[in-house]
C-alpha positions as YAML, in Angstrom:
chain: A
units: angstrom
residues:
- id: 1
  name: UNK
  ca: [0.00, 0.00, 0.00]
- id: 2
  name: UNK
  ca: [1.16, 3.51, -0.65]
- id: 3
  name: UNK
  ca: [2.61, 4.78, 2.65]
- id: 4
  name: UNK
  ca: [0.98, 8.02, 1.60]
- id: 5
  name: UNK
  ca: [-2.00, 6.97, 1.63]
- id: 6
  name: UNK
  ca: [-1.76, 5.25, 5.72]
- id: 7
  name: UNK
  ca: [-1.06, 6.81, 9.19]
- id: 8
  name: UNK
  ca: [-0.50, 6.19, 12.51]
- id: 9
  name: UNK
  ca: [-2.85, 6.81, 15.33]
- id: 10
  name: UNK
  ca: [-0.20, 7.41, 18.29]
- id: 11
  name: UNK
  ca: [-2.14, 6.05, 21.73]
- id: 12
  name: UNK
  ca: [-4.77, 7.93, 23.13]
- id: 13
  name: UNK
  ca: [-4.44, 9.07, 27.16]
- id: 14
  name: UNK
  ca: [-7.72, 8.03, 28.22]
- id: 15
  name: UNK
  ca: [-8.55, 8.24, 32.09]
- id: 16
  name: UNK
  ca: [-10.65, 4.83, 31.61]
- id: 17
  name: UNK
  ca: [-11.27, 1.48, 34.12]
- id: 18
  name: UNK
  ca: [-9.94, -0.30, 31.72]
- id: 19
  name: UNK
  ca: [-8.25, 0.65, 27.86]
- id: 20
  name: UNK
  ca: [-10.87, 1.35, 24.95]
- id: 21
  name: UNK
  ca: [-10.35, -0.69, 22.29]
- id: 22
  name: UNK
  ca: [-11.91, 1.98, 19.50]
- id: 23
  name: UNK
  ca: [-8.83, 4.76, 21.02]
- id: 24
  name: UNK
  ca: [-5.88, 2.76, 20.88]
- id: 25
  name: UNK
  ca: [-3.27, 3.12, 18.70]
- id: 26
  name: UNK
  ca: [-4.11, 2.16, 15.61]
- id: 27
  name: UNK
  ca: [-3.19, 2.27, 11.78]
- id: 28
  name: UNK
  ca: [-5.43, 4.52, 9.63]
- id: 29
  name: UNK
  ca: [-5.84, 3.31, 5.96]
- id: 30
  name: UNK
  ca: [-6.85, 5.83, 3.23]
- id: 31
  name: UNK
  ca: [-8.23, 4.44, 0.29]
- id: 32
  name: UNK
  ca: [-7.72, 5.59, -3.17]
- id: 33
  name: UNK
  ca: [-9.41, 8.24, -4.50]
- id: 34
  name: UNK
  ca: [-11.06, 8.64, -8.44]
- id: 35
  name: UNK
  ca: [-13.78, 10.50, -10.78]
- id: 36
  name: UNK
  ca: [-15.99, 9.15, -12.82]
- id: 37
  name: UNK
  ca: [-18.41, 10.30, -15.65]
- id: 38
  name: UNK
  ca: [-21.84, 8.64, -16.02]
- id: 39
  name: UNK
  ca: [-24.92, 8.40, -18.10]
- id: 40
  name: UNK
  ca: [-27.76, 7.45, -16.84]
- id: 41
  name: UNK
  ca: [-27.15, 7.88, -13.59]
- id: 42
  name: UNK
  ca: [-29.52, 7.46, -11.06]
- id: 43
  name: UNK
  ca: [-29.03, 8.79, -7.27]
- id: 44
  name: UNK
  ca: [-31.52, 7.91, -4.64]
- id: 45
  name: UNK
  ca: [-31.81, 9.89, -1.62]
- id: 46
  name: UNK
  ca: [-32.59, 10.49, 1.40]
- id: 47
  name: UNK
  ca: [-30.32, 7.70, 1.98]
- id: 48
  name: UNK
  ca: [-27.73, 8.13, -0.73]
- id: 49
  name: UNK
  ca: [-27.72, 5.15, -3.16]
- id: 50
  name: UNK
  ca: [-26.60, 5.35, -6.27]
- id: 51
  name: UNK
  ca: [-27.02, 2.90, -9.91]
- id: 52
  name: UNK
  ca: [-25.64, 3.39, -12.92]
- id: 53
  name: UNK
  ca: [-27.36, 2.97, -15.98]
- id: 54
  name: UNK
  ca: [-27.72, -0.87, -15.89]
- id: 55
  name: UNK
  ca: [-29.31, -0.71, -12.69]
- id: 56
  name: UNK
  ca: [-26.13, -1.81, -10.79]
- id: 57
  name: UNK
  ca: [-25.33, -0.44, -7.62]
- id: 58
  name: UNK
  ca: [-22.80, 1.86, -6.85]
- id: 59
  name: UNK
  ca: [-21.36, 0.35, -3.61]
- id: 60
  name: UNK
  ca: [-18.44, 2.42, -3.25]
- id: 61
  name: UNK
  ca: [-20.60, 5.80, -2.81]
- id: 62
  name: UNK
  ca: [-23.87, 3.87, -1.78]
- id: 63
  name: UNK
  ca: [-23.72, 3.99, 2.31]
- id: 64
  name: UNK
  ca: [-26.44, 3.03, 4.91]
- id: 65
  name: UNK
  ca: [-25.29, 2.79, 8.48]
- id: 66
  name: UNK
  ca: [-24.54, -0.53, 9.92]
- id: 67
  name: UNK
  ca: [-25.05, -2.23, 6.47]
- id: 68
  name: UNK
  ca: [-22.53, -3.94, 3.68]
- id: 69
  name: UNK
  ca: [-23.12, -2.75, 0.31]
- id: 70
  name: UNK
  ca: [-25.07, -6.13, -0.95]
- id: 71
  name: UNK
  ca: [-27.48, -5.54, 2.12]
- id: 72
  name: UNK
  ca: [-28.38, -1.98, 1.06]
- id: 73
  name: UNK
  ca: [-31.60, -0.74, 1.18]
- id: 74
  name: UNK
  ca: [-32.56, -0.14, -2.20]
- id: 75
  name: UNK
  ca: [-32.17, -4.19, -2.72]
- id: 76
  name: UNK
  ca: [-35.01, -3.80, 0.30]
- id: 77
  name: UNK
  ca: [-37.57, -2.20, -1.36]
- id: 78
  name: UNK
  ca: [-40.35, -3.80, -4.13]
- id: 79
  name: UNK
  ca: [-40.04, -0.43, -6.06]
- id: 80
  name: UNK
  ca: [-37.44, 2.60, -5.66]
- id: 81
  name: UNK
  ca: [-39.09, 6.21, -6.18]
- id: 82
  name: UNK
  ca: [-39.30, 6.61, -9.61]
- id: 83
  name: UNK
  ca: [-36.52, 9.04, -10.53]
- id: 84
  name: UNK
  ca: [-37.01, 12.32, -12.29]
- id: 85
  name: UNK
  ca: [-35.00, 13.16, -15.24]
- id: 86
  name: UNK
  ca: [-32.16, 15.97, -15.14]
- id: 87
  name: UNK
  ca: [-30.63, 17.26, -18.14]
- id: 88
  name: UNK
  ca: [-27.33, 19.02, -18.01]
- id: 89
  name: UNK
  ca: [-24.26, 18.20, -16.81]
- id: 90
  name: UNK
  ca: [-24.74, 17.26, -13.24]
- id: 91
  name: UNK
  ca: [-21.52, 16.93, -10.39]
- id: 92
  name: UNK
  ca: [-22.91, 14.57, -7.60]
- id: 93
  name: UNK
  ca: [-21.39, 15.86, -4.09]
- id: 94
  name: UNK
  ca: [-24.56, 14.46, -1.86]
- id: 95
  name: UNK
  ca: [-23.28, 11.89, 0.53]
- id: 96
  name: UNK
  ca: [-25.20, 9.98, 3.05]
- id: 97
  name: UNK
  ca: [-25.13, 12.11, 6.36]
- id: 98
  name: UNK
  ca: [-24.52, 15.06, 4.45]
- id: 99
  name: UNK
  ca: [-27.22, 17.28, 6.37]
- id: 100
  name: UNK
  ca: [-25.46, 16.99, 9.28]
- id: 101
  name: UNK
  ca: [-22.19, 19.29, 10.16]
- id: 102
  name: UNK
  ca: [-19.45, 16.28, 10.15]
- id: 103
  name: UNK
  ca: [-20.53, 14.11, 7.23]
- id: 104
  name: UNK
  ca: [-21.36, 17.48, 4.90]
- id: 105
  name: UNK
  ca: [-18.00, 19.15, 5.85]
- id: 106
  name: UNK
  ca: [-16.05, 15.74, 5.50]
- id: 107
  name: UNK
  ca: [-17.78, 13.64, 2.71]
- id: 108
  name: UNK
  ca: [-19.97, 15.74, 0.68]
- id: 109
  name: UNK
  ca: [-17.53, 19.33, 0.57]
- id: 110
  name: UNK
  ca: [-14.11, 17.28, -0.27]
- id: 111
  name: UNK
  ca: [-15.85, 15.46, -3.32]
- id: 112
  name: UNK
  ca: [-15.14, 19.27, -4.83]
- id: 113
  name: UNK
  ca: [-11.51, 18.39, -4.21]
- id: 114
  name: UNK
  ca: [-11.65, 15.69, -5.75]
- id: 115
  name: UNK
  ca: [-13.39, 16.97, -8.98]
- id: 116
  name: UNK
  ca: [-10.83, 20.00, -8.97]
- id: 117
  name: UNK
  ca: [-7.91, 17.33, -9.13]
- id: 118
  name: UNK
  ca: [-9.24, 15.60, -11.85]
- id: 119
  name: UNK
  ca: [-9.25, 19.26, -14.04]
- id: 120
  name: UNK
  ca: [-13.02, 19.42, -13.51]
- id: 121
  name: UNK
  ca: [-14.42, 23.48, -12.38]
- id: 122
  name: UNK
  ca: [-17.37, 22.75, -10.09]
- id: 123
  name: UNK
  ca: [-18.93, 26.10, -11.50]
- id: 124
  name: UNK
  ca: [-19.40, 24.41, -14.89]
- id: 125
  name: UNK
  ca: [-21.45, 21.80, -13.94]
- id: 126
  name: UNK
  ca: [-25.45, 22.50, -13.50]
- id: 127
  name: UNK
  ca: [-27.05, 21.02, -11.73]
- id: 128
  name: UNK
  ca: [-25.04, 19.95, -8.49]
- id: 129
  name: UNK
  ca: [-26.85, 17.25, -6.29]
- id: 130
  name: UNK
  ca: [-26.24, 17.78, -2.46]
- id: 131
  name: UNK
  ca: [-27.93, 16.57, 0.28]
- id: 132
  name: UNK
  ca: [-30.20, 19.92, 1.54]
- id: 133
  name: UNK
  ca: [-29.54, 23.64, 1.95]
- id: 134
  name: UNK
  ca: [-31.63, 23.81, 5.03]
- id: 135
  name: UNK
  ca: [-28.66, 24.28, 7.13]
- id: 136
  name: UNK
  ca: [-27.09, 27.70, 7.15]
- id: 137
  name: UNK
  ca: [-23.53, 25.70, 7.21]
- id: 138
  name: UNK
  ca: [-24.60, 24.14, 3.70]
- id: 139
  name: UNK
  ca: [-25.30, 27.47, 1.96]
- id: 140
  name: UNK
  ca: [-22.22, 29.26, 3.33]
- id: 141
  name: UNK
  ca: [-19.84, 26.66, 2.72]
- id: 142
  name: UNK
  ca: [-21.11, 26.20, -0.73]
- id: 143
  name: UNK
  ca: [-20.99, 29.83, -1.51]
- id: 144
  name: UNK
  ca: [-17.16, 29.87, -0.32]
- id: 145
  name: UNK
  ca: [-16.96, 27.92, -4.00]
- id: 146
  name: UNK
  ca: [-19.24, 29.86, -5.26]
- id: 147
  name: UNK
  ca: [-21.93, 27.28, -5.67]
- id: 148
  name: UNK
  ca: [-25.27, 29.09, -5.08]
- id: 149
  name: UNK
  ca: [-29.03, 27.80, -4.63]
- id: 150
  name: UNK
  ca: [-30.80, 28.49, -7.80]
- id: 151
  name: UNK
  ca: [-27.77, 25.94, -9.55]
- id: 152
  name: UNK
  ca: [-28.50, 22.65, -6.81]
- id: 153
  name: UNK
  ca: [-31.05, 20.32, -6.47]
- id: 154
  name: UNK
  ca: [-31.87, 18.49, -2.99]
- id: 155
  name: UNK
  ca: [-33.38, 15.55, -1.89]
- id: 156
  name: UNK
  ca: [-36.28, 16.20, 0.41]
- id: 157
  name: UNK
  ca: [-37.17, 14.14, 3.72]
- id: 158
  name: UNK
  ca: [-39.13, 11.70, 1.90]
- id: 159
  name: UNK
  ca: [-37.18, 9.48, -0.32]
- id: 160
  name: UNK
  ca: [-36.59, 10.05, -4.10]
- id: 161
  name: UNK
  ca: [-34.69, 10.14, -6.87]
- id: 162
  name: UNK
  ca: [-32.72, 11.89, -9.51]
- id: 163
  name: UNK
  ca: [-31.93, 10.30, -12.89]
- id: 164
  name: UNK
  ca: [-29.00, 12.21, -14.58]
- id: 165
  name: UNK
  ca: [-28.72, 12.52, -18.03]
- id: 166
  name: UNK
  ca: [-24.50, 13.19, -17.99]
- id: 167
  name: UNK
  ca: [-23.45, 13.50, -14.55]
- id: 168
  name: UNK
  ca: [-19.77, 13.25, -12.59]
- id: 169
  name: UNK
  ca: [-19.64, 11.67, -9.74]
- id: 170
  name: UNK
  ca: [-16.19, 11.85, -7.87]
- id: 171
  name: UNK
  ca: [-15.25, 9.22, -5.04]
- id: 172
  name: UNK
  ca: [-16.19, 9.64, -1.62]
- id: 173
  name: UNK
  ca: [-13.00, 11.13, -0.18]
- id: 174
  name: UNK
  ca: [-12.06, 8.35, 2.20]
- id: 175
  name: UNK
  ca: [-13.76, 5.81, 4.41]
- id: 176
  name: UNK
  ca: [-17.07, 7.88, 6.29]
- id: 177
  name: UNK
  ca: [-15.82, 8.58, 9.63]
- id: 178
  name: UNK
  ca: [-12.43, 8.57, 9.10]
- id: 179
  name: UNK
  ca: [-11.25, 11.87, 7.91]
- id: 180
  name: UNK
  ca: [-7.85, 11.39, 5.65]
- id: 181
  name: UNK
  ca: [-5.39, 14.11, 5.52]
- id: 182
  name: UNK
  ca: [-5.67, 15.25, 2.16]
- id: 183
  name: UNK
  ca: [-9.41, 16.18, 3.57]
- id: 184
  name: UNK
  ca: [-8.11, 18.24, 6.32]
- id: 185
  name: UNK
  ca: [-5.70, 19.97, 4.48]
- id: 186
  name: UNK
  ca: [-8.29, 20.91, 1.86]
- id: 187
  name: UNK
  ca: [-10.72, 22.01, 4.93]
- id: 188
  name: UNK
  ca: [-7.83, 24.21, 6.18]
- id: 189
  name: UNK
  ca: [-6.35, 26.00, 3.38]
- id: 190
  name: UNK
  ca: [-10.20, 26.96, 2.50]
- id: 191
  name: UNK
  ca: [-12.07, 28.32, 5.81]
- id: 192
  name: UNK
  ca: [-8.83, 28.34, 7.97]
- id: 193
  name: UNK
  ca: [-7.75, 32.09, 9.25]
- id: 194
  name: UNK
  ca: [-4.23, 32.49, 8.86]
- id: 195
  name: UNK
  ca: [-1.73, 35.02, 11.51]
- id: 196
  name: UNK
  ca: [-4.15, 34.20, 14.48]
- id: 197
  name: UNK
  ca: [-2.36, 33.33, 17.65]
- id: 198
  name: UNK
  ca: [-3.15, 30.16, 19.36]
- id: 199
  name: UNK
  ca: [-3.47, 30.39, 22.71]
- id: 200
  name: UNK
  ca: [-6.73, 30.13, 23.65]
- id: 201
  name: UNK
  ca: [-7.77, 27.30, 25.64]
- id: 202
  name: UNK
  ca: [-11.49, 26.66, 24.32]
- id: 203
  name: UNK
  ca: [-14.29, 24.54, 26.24]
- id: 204
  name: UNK
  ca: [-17.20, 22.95, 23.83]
- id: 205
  name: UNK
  ca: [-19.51, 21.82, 25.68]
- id: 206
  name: UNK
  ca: [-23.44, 20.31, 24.44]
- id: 207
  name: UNK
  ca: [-25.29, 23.60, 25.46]
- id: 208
  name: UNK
  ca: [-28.25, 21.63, 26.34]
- id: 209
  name: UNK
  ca: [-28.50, 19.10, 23.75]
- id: 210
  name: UNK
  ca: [-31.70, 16.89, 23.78]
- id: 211
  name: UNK
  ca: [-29.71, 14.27, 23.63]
- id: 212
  name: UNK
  ca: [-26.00, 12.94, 24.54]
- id: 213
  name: UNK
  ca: [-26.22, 15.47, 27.61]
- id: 214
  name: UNK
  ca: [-23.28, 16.17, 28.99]
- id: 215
  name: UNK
  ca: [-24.18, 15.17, 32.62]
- id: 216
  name: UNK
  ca: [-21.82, 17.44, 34.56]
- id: 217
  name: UNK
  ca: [-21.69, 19.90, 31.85]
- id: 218
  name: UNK
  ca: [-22.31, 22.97, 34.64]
- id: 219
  name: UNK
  ca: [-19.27, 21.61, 36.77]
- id: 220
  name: UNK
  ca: [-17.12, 20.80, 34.19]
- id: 221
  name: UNK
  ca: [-17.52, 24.65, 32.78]
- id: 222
  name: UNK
  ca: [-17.30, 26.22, 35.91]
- id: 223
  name: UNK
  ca: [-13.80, 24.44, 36.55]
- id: 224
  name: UNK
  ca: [-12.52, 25.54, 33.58]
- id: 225
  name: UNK
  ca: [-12.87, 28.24, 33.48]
- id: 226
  name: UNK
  ca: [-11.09, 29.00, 36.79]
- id: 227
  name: UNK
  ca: [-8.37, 27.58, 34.31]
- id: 228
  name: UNK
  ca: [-9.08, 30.07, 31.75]
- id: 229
  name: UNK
  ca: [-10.91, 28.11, 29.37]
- id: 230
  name: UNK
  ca: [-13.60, 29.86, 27.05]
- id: 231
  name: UNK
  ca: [-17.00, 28.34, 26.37]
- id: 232
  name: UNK
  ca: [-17.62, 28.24, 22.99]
- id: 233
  name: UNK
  ca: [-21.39, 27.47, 21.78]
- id: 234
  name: UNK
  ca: [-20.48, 26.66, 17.91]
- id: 235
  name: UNK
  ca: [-24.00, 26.84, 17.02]
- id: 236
  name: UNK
  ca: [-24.19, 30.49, 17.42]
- id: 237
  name: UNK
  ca: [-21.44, 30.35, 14.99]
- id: 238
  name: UNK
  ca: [-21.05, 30.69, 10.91]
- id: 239
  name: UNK
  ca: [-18.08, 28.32, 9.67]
- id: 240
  name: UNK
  ca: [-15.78, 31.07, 9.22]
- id: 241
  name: UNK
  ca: [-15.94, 31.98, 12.73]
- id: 242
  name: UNK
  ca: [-15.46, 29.03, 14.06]
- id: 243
  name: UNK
  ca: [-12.79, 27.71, 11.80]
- id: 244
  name: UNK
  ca: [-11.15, 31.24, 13.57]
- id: 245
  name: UNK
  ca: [-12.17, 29.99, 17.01]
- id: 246
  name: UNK
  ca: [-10.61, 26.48, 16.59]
- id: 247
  name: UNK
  ca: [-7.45, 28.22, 15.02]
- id: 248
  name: UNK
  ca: [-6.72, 30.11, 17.64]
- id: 249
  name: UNK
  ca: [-6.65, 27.41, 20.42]
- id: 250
  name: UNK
  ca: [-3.64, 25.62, 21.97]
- id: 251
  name: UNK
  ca: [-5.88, 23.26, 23.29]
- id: 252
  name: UNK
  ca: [-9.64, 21.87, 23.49]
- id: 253
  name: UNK
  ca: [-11.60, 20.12, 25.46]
- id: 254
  name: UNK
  ca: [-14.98, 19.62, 24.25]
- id: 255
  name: UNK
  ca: [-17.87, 16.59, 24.77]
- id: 256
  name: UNK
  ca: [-18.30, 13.84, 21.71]
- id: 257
  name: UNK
  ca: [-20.51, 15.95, 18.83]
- id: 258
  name: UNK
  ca: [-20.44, 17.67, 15.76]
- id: 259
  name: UNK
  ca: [-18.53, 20.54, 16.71]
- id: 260
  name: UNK
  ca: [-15.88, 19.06, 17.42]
- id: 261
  name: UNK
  ca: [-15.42, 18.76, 13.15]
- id: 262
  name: UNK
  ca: [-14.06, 21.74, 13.49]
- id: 263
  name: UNK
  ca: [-10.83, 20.66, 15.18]
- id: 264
  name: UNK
  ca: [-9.96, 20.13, 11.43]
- id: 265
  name: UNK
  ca: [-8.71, 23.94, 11.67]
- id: 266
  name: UNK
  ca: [-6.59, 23.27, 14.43]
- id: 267
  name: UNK
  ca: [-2.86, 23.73, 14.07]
- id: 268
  name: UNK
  ca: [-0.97, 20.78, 14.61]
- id: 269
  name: UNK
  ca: [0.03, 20.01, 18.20]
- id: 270
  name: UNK
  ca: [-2.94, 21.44, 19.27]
- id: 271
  name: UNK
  ca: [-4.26, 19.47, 22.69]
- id: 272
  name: UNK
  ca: [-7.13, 17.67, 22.44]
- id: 273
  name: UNK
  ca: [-9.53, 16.03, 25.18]
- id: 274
  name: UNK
  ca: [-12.58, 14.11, 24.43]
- id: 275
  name: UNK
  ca: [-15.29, 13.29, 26.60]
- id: 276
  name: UNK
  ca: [-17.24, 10.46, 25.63]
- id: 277
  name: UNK
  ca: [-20.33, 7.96, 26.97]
- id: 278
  name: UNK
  ca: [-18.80, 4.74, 27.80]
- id: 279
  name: UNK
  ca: [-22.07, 3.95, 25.82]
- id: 280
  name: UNK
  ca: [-21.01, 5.19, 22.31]
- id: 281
  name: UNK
  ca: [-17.48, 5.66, 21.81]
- id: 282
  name: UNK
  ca: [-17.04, 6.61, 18.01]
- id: 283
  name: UNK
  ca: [-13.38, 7.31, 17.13]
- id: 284
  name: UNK
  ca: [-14.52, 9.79, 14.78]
- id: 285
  name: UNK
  ca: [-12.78, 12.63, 16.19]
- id: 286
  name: UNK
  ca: [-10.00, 10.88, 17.37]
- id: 287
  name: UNK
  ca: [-9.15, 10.15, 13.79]
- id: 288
  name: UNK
  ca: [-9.62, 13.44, 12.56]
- id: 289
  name: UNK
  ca: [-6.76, 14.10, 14.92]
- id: 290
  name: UNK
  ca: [-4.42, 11.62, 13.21]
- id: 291
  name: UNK
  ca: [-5.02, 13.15, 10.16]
- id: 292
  name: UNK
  ca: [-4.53, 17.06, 11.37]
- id: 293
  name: UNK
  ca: [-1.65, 16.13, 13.72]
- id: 294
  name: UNK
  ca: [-3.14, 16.98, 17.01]
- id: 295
  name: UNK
  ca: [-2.72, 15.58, 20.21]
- id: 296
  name: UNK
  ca: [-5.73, 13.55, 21.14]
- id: 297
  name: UNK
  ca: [-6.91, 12.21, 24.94]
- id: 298
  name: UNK
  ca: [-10.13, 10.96, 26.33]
- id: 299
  name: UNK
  ca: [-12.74, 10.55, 29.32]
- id: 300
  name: UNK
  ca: [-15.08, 7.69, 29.51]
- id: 301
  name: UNK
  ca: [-17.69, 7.97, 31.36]
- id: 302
  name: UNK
  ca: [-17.36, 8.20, 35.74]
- id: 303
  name: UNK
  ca: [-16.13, 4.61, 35.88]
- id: 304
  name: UNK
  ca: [-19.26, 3.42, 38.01]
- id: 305
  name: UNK
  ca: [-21.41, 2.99, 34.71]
- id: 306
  name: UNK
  ca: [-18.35, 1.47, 33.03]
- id: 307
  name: UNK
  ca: [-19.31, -0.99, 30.10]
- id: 308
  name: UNK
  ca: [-16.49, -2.02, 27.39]
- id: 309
  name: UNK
  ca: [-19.41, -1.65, 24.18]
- id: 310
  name: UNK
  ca: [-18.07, -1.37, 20.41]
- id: 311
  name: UNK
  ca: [-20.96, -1.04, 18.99]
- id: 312
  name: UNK
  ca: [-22.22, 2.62, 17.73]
- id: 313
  name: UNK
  ca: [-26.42, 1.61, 18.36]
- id: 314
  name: UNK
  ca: [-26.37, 4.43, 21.50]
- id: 315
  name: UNK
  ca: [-25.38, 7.59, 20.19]
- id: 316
  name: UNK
  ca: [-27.71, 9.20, 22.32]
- id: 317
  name: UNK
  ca: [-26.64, 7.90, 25.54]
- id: 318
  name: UNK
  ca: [-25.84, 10.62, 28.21]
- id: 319
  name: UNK
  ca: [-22.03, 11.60, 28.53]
- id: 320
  name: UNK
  ca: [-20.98, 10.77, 31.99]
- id: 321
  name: UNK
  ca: [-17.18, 11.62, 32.23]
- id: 322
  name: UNK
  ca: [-16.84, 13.86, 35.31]
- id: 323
  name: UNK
  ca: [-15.08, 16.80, 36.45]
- id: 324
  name: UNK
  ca: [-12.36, 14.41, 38.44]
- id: 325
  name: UNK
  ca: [-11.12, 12.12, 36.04]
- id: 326
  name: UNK
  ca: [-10.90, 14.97, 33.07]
- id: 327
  name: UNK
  ca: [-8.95, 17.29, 36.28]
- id: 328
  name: UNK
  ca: [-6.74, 13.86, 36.50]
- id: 329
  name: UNK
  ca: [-6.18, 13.57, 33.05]
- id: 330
  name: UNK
  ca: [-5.59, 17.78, 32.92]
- id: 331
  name: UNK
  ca: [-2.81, 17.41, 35.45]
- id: 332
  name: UNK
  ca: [-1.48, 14.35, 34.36]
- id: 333
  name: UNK
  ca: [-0.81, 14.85, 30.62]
- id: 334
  name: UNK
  ca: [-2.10, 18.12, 29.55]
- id: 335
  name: UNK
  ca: [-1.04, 20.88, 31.80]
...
């Protein structure tokens, strides 16, 4: 394999009962990239799954969540939504997870990398299929390549279907969920702010999240910012702004969730601590650290609700890691 194309995960510094197997060292493996031009394409959505014009599935860019390609769900259904035809030259960025912060900034935006490497201008293609543009995050970050409403179309909530009459449809840019560095270079060098000291010390907390509380979230705050840590609420945030936030920290602390994508603009070096549910412990971020050369630790949990799962079916399980064990970990490898 081309050593460009791996890298090692150095071990985390987890304050656990026991070691994690999802946060130990580890070696990350990129796979290649290409592009691809298609007739007849047809892209099913909400769910992205994509056929070409024989009906054959894409399984390289067709991804449901906990399933192998063969099991997809379009081989689940008695009839797909019949597709609507699209004339023009369509560029296929939607991904599956693409309406929310991590998957759009790391699967669907890079796919514009990928069609700039191959000599392909995004801004000649019309239509461009994305996922939404409900999200303020999706219309701001496409503007930034000057991609603009009136020239997308969307899937809605309900599922349907595109068929495109000459589309390109790049790669996805790496294994969904594990960020390669080509992505976080391309994520840097366009949002990034350059000249901006870092040496803030930046708390991201879940600012009342429905779900995947942060239990001790009021405790852990107040501590640190004794220890001059900001709290940053990313939501009240464009992507410019925090890409500046995140640039400017020496180090972050922040509670398993999508705003923590943004330690992508992090310089490397940059401290890291993660603060997880020993219920759903996704490596997500952890790997996105490999690939931007941060420094990456972790808190599981308060150790009396301590259960080794490696499975990802509670992602809305409450975050227990307490103020003590992230103070022990603080003192121990961070301060």
């Amino acid at each position: 394999m081309d050593p460009a194309r791996t890298r090692e995960a150095p071990p985390s510094h987890p304050v656990l009962p026991q070691a994690h197997p999802l946060l130990g060292a580890t070696l990350n493996r990129y796979p290649e990239t290409w592009v691809q031009g298609q007739e007849g394409l047809q892209v099913y959505g909400p769910t992205i799954s994509v056929t070409d014009v024989d009906c054959r599935l894409l399984g390289d860019v067709s991804v449901e969540w906990g399933r192998k390609a063969e099991a997809n769900w379009a081989f689940r259904r008695w009839r797909l939504p019949r597709p609507r035809h699209v004339p023009g030259k369509a560029l296929v960025l939607a991904s599956t997870g693409g309406n929310t912060y991590f998957h759009w900034m790391t699967d669907v935006l890079p796919r514009i990398r990928l069609a700039r490497q191959a000599g392909l201008d995004p801004l000649v293609f019309d239509p461009i299929l994305v996922n939404g543009l409900d999200q303020p995050f999706q219309k701001e970050t496409l503007a930034r390549f000057g991609i603009f409403p009136d020239r997308c179309l969307v899937f809605s909530v309900r599922e349907s279907a595109y068929e495109l009459r000459e589309a390109t449809l790049p790669s996805l840019p790496g294994i969904p969920g594990v960020v390669p560095p080509e992505t976080a270079e391309f994520l840097k060098r366009e949002f990034a702010v350059s000249g901006v000291p870092a040496s803030r010390r930046i708390f991201i907390g879940r600012g009342g999240a429905g779900h995947r509380a942060l239990v001790q979230e009021r405790e852990i705050s107040r501590e640190l910012a004794k220890r001059g840590f900001e709290n940053v609420e990313c939501g009240n945030l464009s992507v410019r702004e925090q890409a500046e936030v995140f640039a400017s920290a020496e180090m972050v602390v922040g509670a398993h969730g999508a705003a923590l994508t943004n330690l992508v603009f992090c310089r490397p070096g940059t401290r890291v601590i993660e603060l997880f549910s020993p219920r759903y412990v996704n490596p997500c971020y952890r790997d996105l650290c490999v690939a931007a050369g941060l420094r990456h630790g972790a808190v599981i949990g308060n150790g009396r609700d301590w259960v080794l799962s490696t499975r990802h079916d509670e992602p809305s399980a409450p975050i227990t890691a307490s103020w003590p064990l992230l103070c022990d970990l603080l003192a121990a490898d961070f301060a």
